[in-house]
N, C-alpha and C positions, 0 to 999 in steps of 0.2 A: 676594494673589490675582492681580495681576495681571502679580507677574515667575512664579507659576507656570504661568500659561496662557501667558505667553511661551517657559518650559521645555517645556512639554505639545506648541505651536506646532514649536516649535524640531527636538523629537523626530521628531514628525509628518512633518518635513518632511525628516527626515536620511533616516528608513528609507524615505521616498517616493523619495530621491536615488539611498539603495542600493537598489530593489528588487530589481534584477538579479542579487545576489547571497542574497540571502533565503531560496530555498529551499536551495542549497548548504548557507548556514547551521543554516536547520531542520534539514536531513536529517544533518547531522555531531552537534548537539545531543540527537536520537536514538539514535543511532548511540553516543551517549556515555553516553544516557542507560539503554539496554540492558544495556553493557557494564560498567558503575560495580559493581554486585551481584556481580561475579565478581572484581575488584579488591577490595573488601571481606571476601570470603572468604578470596580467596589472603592478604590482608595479616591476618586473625584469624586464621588459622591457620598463618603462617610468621612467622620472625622482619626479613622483610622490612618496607623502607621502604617509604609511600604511594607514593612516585614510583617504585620499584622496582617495584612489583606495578602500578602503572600501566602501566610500559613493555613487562614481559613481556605481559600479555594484551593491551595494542595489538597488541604483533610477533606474537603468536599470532593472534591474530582475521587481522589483514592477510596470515599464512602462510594459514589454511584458506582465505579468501577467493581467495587467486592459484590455492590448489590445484583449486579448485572450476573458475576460471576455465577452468585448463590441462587438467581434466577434462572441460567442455562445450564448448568450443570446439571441437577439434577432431570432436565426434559433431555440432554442428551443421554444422559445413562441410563432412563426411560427407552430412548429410542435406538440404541444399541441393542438392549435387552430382548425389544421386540424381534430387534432384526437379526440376533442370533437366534433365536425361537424360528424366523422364516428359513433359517438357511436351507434346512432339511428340504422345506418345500421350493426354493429355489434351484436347488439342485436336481433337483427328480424333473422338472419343468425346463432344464438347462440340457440334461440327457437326452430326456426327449424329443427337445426341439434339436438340436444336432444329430438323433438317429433317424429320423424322420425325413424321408425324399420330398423337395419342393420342385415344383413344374413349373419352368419357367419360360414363354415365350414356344413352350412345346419340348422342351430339354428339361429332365429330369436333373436338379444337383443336388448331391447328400450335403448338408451343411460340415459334415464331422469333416469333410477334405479340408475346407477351410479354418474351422475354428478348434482350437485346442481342446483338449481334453480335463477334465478339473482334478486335480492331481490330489492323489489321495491319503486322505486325514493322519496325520500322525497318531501312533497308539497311544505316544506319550507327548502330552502336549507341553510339561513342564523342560521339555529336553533341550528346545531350541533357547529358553528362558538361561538356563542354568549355563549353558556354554557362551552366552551372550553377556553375563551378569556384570562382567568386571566393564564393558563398553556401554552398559545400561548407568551405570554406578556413574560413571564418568559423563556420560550424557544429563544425568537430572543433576550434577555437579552443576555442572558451566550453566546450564538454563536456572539453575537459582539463585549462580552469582551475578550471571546476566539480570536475570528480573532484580536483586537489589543493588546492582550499577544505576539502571534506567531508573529505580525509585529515588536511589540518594539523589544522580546527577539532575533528573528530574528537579527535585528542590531546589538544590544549590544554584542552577544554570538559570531557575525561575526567581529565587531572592538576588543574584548578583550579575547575572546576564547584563545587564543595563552599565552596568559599569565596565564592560567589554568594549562600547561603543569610544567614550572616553580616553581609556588606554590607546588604545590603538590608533585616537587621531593625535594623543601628545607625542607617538611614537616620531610622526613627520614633521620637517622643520614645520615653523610658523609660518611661511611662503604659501605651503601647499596644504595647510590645514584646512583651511576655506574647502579644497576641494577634495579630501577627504571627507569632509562629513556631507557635501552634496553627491558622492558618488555613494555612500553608507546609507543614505536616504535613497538613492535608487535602488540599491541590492536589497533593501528593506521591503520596494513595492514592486520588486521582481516575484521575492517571495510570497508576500500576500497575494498578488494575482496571482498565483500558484497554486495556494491553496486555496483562493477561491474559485478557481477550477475546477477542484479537487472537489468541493463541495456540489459546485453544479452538475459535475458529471455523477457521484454519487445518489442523487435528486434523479436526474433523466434515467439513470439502470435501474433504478428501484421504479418507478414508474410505468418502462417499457415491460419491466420483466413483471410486474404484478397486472400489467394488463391483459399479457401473455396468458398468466397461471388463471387468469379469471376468465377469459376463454374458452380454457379446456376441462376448467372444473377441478381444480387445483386444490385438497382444504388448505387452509391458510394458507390465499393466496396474497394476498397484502402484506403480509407478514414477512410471507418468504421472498417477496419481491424488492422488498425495502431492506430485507437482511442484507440482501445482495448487493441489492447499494449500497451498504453501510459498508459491508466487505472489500470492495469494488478497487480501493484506493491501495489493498494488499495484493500485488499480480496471482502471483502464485496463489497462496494460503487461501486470500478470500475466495476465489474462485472453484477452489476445493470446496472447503468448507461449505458456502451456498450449494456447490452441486450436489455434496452429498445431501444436504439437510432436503432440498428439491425431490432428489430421489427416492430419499425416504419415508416422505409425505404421502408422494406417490405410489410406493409400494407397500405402505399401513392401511392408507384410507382408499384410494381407487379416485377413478374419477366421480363429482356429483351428478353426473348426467352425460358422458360420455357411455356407449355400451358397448367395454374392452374388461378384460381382465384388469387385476392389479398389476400384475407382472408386464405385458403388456405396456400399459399406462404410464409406468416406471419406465419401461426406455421409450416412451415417447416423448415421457418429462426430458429423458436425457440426451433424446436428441437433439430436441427442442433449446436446453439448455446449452449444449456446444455452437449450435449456429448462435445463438444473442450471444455468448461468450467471444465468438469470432466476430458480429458487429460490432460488439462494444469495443475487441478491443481494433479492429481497421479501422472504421468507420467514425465509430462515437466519442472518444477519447480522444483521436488526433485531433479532430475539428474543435472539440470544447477547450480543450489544453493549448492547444496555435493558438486559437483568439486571444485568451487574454492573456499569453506570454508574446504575442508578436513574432509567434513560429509558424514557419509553413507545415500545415497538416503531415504533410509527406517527411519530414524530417526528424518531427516529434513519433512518429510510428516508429520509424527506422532507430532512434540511438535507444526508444524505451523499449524496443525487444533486442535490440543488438545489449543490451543493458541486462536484460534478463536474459538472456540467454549465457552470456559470461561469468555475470558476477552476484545474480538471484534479484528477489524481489525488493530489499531496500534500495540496491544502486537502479533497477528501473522505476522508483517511486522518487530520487531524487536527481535522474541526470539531466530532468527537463530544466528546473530552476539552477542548477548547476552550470547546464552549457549556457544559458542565456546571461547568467552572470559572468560568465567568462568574459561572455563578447564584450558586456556591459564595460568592464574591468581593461578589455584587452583596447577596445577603441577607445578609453580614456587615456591609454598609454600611448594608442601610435599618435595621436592629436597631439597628445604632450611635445612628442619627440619631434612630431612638423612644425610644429611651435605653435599647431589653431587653437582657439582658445576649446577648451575642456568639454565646456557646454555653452548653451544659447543664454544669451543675456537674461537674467528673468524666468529662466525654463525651469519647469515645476517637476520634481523629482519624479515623480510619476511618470513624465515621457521619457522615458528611458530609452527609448527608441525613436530618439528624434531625426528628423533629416535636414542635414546641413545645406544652405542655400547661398549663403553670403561671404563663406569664408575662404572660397579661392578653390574649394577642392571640385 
């Protein structure tokens, strides 16, 4: 007992050491974990080696990935460019409507009480850059040893993942190996209904939110609606990211047949946009994510914003298949210790969430 709570210590205190690297990690062991289902195919169905169909859809995944990049890249720096070209005209538009008295209900309110003022242009714009440079320096460090942790671990975790499963059942006697590898197979389709929740609700916000934009005359609004979804799975980031790219749609092109300004239009896209942001995430995400992890809606809301709000948007994209595994894990133990058997005679890894009827409890 107590050289394993000196191992248990020991651990504790290694991954305390690496934190700094953790998510990188994470996010490459997804990343592997997505990818593994399509290496399985291509190697069932060719006479390819494991590491051979490993390599190709690495190379492919990293080709679509550059290609994607080299295809948004340049319409963002497009669409920044525009949108520093509007500033000027946004500003004079942003004055005015804050100098300007509105009547409301018979009561005259100047907007300038309530809303700030837009503070004014630095002469030297290079000045904030220059005292900031050594924290800039350090920032594009870590983000590009992080982007090549997630590439290397990415491979590695995709050619030898599989051999992880293994390890870790020779670790327990041969008594409880049996049920090691039937508890490994459920934490297996804890995960997959995870992410195939992941997917469904990515489908239903790209949906909602393109029906939205084609209502009010949105240009690409299919586009922008499926971005979102595509986003959808990143709390924070994607959510930016889509509102900006919404808003800026909105405030280039105008509406097709709506009869408002651009400006206007633009925070109508944006208000528009904060309520389905607040459906998706009360509403439409607890519901899609309970069902197929066997969470009450009400619970899956509560630990994925209690999750982002503490610890940012990776710990709320993985506390849902996290806590559920716990249970999975944790009720295989107390059963151990009442001495019930583990699982149901014959029960298919999949119910994970079985309900016991026969065994005294």
């Amino acid at each position: 007992m107590i050289a394993f709570l000196g191992i248990a210590v020991a651990l504790v205190g290694m991954l305390w050491y690496f934190r700094g690297v953790l998510s990188p990690v994470v996010i490459a062991a997804i990343f592997a974990y997505v990818l593994h289902p399509a290496v399985d195919i291509l190697v069932s169905r060719t006479r390819l080696s494991y590491q051979m169909g490993v390599l190709i859809v690495y190379v492919v995944s990293l080709i679509v990935v550059a290609a994607l990049l080299a295809w948004l890249t340049p319409v963002m720096i497009q669409q920044i460019g525009i949108l520093l070209n509007e500033m000027e005209t946004l500003q004079s538009l942003y004055v005015e409507f804050i100098s300007k008295p509105i009547v409301l209900f018979g009561e005259t309110v100047l907007p300038a009480l309530f809303l700030p003022p837009l503070p004014e242009s630095s002469t030297n714009l290079l000045t904030p850059v220059l005292e900031n440079v050594g924290a800039i320096v350090e920032g594009v460090t870590k983000n590009f040893l992080s982007t090549m942790i997630i590439l290397v671990g990415t491979y590695y975790f995709l050619a030898d993942g599989h051999k992880i499963q293994a390890w870790v059942v020779r670790l327990a006697p041969a008594d409880h190996r049996e049920d090691l590898e039937h508890l490994y197979a459920q934490l297996g389709h804890v995960w997959a209904d995870y992410l195939r929740s992941q997917l469904v609700f990515m489908f239903v916000v790209g949906l909602v939110d393109s029906i939205v934009w084609l209502a009010i005359g949105l240009p690409g609004a299919i586009v922008l609606g499926f971005l979102t979804g595509l986003t959808s799975f990143v709390h924070e980031i994607g959510a930016i990211v889509s509102g900006i790219l919404s808003v800026l749609a909105a405030l280039i092109g105008g509406s097709s047949f709506l009869p408002m300004s651009n400006f206007w239009f633009a925070v109508l896209v944006f208000i528009l946009y904060m309520i389905l942001t607040a459906i998706k995430n009360i509403w439409i995400r607890p519901i899609v994510v309970g069902r197929h992890v066997h969470l009450h809606a009400g619970i899956v809301f509560v630990v994925v914003i209690a999750a982002l709000i503490f610890h940012g948007a990776l710990a709320a994209f993985l506390v849902v298949p996290v806590l559920v595994s716990m249970l999975v894990i944790g009720r295989y133990l107390r059963r151990r210790i009442l001495g019930l058997p583990p699982f149901p005679e014959g029960a298919d890894p999949s119910a994970y969430f079985f309900v016991p009827v026969q065994d005294g409890e």
